[in-house]
N, C-alpha and C positions, 0 to 999 in steps of 0.2 A: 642630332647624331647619336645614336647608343647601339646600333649595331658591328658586328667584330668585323663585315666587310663595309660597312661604312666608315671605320679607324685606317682597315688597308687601303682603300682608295683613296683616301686622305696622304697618307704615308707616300702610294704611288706620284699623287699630286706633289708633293714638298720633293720629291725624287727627281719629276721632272723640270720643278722651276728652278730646282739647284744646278741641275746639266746642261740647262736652255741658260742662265742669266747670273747662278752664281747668287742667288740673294735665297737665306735662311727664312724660312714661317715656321715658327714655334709652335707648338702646343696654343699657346694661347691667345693666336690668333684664328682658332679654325671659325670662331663663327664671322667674323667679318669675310674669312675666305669662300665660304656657304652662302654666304648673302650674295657677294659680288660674282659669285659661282653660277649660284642661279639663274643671276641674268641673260646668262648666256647659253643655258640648258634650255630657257623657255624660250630663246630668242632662236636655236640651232635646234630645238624639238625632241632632245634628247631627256626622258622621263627618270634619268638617275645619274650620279658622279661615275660611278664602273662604264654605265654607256657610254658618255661625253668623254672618257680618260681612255678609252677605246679607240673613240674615233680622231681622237687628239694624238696616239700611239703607232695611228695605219696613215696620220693626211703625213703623202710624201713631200706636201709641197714647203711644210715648214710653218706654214699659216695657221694652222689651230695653235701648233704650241707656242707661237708669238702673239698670238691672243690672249692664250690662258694668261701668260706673264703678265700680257698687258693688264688684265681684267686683275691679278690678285695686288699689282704693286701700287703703293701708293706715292699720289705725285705732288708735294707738298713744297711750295716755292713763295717768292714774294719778289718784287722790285726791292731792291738794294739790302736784302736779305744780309746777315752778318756784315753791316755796316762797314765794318774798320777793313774789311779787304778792297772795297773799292777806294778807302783812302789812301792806304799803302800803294794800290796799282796805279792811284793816280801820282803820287807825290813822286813811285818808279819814274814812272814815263815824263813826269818834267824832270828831273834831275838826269840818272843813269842813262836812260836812253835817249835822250836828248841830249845829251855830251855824248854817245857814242854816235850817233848820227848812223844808228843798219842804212847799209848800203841796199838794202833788201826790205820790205814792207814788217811791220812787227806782228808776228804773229799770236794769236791768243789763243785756248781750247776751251772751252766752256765743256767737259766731258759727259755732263749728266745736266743738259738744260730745258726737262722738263718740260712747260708750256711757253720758255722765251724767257720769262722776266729777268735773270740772270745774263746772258750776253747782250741785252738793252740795257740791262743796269751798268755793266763793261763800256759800252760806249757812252753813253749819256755822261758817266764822272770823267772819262778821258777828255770830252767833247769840253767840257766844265773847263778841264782844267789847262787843255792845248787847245783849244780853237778847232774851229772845224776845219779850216785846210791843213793842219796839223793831221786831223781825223783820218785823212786819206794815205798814212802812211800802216795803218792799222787793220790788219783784216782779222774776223773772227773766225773761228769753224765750232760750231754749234751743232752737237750728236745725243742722241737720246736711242733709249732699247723703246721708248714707246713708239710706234708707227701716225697713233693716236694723238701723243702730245706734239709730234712735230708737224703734223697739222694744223694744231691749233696754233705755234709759234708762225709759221707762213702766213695764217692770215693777221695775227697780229693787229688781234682788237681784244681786248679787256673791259671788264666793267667798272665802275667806276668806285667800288670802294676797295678794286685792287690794286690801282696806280695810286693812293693816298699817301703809301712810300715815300713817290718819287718828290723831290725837291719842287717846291713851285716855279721856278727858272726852267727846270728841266721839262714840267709838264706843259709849260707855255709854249715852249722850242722844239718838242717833239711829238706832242699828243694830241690829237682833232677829234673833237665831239662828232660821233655819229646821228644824225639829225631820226629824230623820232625814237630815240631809244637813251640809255644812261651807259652806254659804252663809247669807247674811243680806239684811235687806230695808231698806230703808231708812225713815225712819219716819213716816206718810200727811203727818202736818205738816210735814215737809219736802217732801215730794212737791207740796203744794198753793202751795208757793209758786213753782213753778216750772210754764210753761209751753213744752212740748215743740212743735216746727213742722220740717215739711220746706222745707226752704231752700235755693238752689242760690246760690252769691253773685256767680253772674256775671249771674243771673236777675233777674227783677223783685223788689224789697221791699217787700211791702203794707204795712210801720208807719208809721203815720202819726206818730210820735210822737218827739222827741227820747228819747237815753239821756246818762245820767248816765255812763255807763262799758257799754269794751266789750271784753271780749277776744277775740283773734282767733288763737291764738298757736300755731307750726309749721305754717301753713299758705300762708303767702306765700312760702316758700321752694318749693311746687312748682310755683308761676306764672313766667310770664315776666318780663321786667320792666314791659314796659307796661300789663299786666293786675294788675301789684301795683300801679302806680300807679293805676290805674282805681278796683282795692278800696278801697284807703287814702283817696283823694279821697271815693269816696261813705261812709267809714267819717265820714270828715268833716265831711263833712252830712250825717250822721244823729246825731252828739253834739251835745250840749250846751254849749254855752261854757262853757267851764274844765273839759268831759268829759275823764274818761280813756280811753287805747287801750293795751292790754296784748297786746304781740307774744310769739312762742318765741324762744327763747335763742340761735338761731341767725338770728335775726333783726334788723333796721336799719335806721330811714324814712333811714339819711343819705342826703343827696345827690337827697332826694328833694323836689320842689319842692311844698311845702305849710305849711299854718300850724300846724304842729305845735310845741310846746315839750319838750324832753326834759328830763326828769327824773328819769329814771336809767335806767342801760342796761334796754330792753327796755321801758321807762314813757314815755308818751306825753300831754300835756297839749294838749285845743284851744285856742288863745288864745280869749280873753275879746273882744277885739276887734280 
């Protein structure tokens, strides 16, 4: 890139992924933006960014500019990813919510989950650590802005040096080799507790419903700040009183003016009152 309308189509591009998704591309990421850009110039037949950022500008249906997002963001996950929160959410749900006994199903939000591994990793330590007809008092709701990655969570088969994560208890109880290949599926009972939804989180949220706990985690760090405070507020009221909020590692509500309680770095409680 070294031309002055190849800088403004750039600028236009970072314009629209900021209005569409709310996630910053710096300066110094335009060449990975160019590469992953491209793919979709040669795939859609379009011979430059201006033209593609055109036709992305005029589609009324919404679908180019949920692409483009799709194509520049990066989806970077693991099975039981920052460990210590699935020990915290298990050691919650034997103690606290197993002496509260919800008269109601426990709900969970996995907000940003990616390609799945995250609301499987939810279940499988719950499963660990209440039993599986325990398990059925627990429902997930699993949303992603990718269209793409919650595709690949539905079919929910991985390969096999990306379950190494998981606990060997867990991959025995949940995981089946696909025959002819170095992949595996996850197992329909797990599947069924978990409901997949396309979500954009600067968008509308049709739940009507409080969550018991919610993670959210490595994804406020590509917002601004006043759009992280937006999320976190409406993370807010959408818990539960005494809900939990589970951010990434590189993340921090300090400083942030809300009714949050900390409870350990990266753990997030809503006051009670």
């Amino acid at each position: 890139m070294g031309s002055s309308s190849d800088a403004k189509s750039l600028n236009r591009l970072r314009e629209i992924v900021v209005a569409e998704s709310g996630i910053q591309l710096g300066n110094e990421k335009d060449q990975l933006v160019l590469t992953r850009i491209g793919r979709l110039l040669r795939r859609l037949g379009h011979e430059t960014l201006e033209a593609y950022l055109a036709h992305v500008e005029t589609d009324r249906t919404g679908a180019a500019r949920s692409d483009l997002v799709d194509a520049v963001t990066t989806n970077v996950t693991s099975f039981f990813r920052e460990p210590h929160h699935f020990q915290h959410l298990a050691k919650l749900a034997a103690s606290e919510w197993q002496a509260e006994r919800h008269p109601e199903p426990i709900r969970i939000w996995s907000s940003a989950c990616s390609s799945g591994q995250e609301p499987y990793s939810i279940l499988m330590a719950l499963e660990r650590q209440l039993g599986e007809a325990e398990l059925r008092r627990y429902l997930v709701l699993a949303t992603d802005l990718s269209k793409r990655m919650l595709v690949r969570c539905q079919r929910a088969v991985y390969p096999e040096r990306e379950i190494q994560p998981i606990p060997p208890i867990d991959r025995q109880r949940w995981l089946s080799p696909i025959p002819g290949s170095n992949s595996y599926r996850v197992s329909p009972a797990l599947q069924q507790r978990v409901r997949f939804r396309h979500l954009n989180l600067l968008g509308s949220w049709p739940m009507k419903r409080s969550f018991d706990a919610i993670f959210c985690r490595n994804v406020l760090i590509y917002f601004d700040r006043p759009t992280q405070e937006r999320v976190v507020k409406r993370f807010h009221e959408r818990l539960a009183p005494g809900g939990y909020l589970y951010i990434g590692h590189s993340e921090s509500l300090s400083g942030f003016a809300n009714d949050f309680e900390f409870i350990a770095p990266t753990i997030y409680r809503r006051k009670s009152a």
